[in-house]
C-alpha positions in Angstrom: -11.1 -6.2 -3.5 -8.6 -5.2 -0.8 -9.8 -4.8 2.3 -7.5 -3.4 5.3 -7.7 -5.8 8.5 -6.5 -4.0 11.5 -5.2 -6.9 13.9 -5.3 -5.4 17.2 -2.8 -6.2 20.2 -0.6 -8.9 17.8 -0.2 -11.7 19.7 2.6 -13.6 16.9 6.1 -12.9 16.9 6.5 -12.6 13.2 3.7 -10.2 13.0 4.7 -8.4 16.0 8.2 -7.7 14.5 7.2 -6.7 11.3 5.5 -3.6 13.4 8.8 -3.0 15.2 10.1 -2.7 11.8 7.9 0.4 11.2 9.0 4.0 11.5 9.3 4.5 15.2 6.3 7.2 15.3 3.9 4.0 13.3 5.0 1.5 15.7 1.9 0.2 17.9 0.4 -3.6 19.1 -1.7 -3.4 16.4 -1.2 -4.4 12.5 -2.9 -3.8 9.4 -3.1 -6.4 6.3 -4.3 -6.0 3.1 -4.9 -8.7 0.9 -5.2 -8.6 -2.5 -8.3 -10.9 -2.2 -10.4 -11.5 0.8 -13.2 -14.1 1.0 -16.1 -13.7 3.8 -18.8 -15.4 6.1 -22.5 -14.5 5.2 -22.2 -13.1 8.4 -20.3 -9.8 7.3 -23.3 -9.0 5.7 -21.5 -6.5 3.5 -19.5 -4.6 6.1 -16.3 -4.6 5.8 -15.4 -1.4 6.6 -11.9 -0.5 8.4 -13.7 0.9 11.6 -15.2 -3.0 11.9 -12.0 -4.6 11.9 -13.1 -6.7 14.7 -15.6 -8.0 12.8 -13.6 -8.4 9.8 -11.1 -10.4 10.9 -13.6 -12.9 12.6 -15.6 -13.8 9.4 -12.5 -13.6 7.2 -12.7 -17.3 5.8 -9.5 -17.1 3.2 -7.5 -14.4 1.9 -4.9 -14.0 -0.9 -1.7 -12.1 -2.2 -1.3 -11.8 -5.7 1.8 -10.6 -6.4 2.5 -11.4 -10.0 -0.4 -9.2 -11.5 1.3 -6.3 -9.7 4.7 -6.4 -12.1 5.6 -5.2 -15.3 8.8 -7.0 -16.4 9.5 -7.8 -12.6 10.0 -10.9 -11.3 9.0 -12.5 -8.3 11.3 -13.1 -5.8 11.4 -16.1 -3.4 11.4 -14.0 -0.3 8.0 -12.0 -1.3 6.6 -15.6 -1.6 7.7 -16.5 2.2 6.6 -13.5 3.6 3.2 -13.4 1.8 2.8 -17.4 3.3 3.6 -16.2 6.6 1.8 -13.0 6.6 -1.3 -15.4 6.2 -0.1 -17.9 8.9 0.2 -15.4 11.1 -3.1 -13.8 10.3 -5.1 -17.0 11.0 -3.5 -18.1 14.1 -4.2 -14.3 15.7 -6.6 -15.0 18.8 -10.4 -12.9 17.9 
């Protein structure tokens, strides 16, 4: 299921410039992920809605891109892979 995490006031640089890369009228502190596939904490206790991103992003315990399954004769390219890899980095090392 995808799930939109709003990361407010991004603390990481990578994150932080992906925003800047927005359409200036988008461009905020905060940052929104979507994983393909999000794993929680009992503790979410089934509420995972965007207005609780706090809570969200707290008892996220592992979440996933799955890029492949999105194609239809595509193929995946290298750089997708890095970003996806550093998109989760970045996500994890965000202060809650």
């Amino acid at each position: 299921m995808n799930v939109k995490t709003t990361i407010p006031g991004v603390q990481n640089s990578f994150l932080h410039q992906r925003s800047l890369s927005r359409h200036v009228h988008y461009q905020n502190a905060d940052i929104e992920i979507i994983p393909d596939i999000t794993v929680f904490t009992r503790e979410i206790d089934h509420d995972w809605r965007r207005r609780n991103f706090v809570n969200t992003l707290k008892e996220t315990l592992y979440s996933l891109e799955v890029k492949a399954s999105e194609r239809h004769k595509g193929r995946l390219q290298q750089k997708e892979i890095e970003t996806d890899i550093r998109k989760r980095v970045a996500q994890q090392a965000e202060p809650v």
